[in-house]
VOBA-1610 file (N, C-alpha, C; in pm, whole numbers, padded with zeros to 5 digits, always signed):
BEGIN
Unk-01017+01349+01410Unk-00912+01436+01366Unk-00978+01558+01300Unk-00961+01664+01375Unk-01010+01760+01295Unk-00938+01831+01148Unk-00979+01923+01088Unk-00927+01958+00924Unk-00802+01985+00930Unk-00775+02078+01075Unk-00626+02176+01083Unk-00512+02060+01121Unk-00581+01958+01200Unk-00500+01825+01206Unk-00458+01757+01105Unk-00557+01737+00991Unk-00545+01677+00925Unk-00438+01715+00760Unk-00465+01853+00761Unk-00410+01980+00669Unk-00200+01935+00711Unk-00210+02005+00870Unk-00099+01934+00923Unk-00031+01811+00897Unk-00089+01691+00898Unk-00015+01614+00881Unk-00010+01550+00721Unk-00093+01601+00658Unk-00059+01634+00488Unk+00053+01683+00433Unk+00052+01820+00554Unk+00171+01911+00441Unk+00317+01859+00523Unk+00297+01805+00638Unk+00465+01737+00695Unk+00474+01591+00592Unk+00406+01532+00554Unk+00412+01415+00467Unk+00448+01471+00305Unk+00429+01546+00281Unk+00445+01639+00156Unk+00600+01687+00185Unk+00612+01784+00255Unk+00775+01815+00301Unk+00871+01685+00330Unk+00818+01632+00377Unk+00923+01473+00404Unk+00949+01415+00306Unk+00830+01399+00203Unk+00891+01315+00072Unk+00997+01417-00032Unk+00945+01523-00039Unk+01008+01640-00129Unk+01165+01667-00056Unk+01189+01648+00066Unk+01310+01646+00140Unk+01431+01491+00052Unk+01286+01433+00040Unk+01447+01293-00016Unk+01478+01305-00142Unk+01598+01223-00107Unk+01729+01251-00254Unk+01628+01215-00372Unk+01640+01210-00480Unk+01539+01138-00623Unk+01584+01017-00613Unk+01713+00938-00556Unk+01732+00810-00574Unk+01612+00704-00502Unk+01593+00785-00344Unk+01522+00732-00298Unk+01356+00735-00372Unk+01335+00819-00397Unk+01219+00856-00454Unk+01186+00776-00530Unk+01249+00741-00614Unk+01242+00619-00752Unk+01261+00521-00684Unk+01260+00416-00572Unk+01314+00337-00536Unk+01179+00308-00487Unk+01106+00421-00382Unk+00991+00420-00370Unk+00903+00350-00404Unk+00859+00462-00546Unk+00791+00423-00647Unk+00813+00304-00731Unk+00865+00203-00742Unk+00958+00105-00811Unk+00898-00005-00682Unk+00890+00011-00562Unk+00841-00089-00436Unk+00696-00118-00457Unk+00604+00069-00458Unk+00480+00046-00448Unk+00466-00027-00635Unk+00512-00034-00723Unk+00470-00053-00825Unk+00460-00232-00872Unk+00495-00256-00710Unk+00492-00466-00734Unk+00341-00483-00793Unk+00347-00609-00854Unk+00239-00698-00913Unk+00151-00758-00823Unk+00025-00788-00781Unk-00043-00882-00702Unk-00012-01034-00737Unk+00010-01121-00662Unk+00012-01287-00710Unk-00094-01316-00866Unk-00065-01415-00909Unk-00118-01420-01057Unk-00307-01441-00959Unk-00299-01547-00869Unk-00422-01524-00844Unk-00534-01451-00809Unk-00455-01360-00733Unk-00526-01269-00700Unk-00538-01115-00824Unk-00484-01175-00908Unk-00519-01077-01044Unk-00652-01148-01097Unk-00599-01261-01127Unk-00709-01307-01213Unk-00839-01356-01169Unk-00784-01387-01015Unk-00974-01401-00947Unk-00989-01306-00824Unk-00927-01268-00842Unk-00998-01104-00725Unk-00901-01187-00587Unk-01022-01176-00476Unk-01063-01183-00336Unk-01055-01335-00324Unk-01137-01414-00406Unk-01173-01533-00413Unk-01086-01633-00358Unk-00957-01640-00379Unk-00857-01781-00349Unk-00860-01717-00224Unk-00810-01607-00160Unk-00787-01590-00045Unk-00889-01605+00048Unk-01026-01566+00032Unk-01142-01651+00081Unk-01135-01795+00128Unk-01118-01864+00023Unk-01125-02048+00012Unk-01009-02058+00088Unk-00887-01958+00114Unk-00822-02006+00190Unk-00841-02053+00333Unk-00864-01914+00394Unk-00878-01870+00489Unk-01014-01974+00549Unk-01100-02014+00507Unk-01245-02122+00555Unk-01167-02252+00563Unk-01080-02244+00454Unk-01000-02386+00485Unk-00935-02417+00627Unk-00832-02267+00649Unk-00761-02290+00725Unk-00864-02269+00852Unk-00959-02195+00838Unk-01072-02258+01023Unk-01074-02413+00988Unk-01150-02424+00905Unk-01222-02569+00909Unk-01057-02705+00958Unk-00960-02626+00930Unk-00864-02752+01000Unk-00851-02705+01160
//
């Protein structure tokens, strides 16, 4: 992707969000603002690792 491509599809992603109502906007922001599972706060990567070897090894 070159810069002028990339400039492009910046400033249509910029106009698209600035286009919606504020309800949506906050609604948005309020989605991306979820919590990770307690485990994966408190041990990273790790459980999902041990998962995933588990689930080959069956």
């Amino acid at each position: 992707m070159s810069g002028n491509d990339y400039i492009k599809f910046l400033t249509e992603q910029f106009v698209s969000y600035m286009d919606l109502p504020p309800e949506e906007k906050k609604k948005r922001r309020v989605e991306g603002n979820e919590r990770p599972s307690i485990s994966n706060r408190w041990f990273g990567v790790l459980p999902f690792a041990f998962k995933s070897i588990r689930k080959k090894a069956e």
